[in-house]
C-alpha positions in Angstrom: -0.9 -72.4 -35.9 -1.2 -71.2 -39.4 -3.5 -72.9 -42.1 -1.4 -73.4 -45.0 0.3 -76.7 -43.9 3.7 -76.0 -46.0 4.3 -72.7 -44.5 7.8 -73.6 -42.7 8.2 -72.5 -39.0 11.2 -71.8 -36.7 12.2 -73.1 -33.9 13.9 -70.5 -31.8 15.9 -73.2 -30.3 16.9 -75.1 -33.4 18.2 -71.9 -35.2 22.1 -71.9 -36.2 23.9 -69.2 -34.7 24.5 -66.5 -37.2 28.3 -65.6 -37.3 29.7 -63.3 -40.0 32.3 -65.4 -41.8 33.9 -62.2 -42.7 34.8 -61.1 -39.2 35.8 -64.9 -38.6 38.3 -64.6 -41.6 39.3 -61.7 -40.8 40.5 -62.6 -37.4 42.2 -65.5 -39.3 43.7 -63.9 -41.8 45.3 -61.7 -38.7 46.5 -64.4 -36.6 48.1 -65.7 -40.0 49.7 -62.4 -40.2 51.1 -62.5 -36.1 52.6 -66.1 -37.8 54.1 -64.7 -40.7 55.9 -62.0 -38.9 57.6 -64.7 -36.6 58.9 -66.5 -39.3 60.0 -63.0 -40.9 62.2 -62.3 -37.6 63.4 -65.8 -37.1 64.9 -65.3 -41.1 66.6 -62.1 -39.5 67.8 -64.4 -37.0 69.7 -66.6 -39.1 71.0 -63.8 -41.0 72.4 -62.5 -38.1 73.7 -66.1 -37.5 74.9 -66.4 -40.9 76.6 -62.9 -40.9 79.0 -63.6 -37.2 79.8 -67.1 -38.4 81.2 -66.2 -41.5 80.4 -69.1 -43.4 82.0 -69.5 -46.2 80.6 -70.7 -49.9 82.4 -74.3 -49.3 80.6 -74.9 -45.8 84.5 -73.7 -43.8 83.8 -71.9 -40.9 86.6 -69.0 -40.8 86.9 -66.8 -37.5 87.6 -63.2 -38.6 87.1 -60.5 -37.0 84.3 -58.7 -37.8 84.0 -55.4 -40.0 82.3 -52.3 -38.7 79.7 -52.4 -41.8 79.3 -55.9 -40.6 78.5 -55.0 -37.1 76.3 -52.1 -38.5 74.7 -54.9 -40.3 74.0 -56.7 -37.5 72.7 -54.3 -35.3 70.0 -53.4 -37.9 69.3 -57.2 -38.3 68.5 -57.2 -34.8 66.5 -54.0 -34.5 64.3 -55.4 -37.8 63.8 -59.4 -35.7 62.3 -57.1 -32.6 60.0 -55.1 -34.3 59.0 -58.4 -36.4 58.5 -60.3 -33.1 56.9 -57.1 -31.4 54.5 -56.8 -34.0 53.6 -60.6 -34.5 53.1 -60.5 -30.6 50.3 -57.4 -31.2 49.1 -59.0 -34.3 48.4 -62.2 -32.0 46.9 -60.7 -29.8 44.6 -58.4 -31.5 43.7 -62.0 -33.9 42.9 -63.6 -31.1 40.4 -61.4 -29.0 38.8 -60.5 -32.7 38.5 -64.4 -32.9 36.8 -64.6 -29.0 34.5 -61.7 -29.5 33.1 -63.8 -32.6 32.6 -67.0 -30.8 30.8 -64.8 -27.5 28.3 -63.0 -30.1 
């Protein structure tokens, strides 16, 4: 025991658990980022959607055949919604081990 009687002891027990809140944001922010890129393909999605329907500025549905631009258009449409869901799936991923190795230490 020490003499001065306001000297303040710890409790080894009692102690918080020291986290660094900027690895826990970072791992956040990350996962946020896996989220945003799946709402960035699914908007490729619909313009892929949008692009074979041919809607037309009145709401009309017409059936045409489609152009080769238009099918070029597509194509790339779809190449950009894989990378976007390949890369939110990483992002995920990497969010959420960065997330688990902060709650183990």
């Amino acid at each position: 025991m020490s003499s001065d009687p306001h000297e303040i002891q710890t409790v080894e027990y009692a102690t918080p658990l020291r986290r660094p809140p900027a690895k826990t944001f970072a791992a956040a922010m990350i996962l946020v980022g896996g989220l945003a890129l799946i709402v960035l393909g699914g908007c490729f999605l619909i313009g892929i959607l949008i692009t074979i329907q041919h809607v037309g500025s009145a709401g009309g549905v017409q059936q045409l055949p489609l152009t080769n631009g238009e099918m070029v258009f597509i194509v790339v449409l779809a190449v950009l919604a894989l990378a976007a869901s390949a890369g939110a799936v990483w992002l995920l991923l990497l969010g959420t081990r960065a997330l688990l190795a902060v709650t183990r230490s």
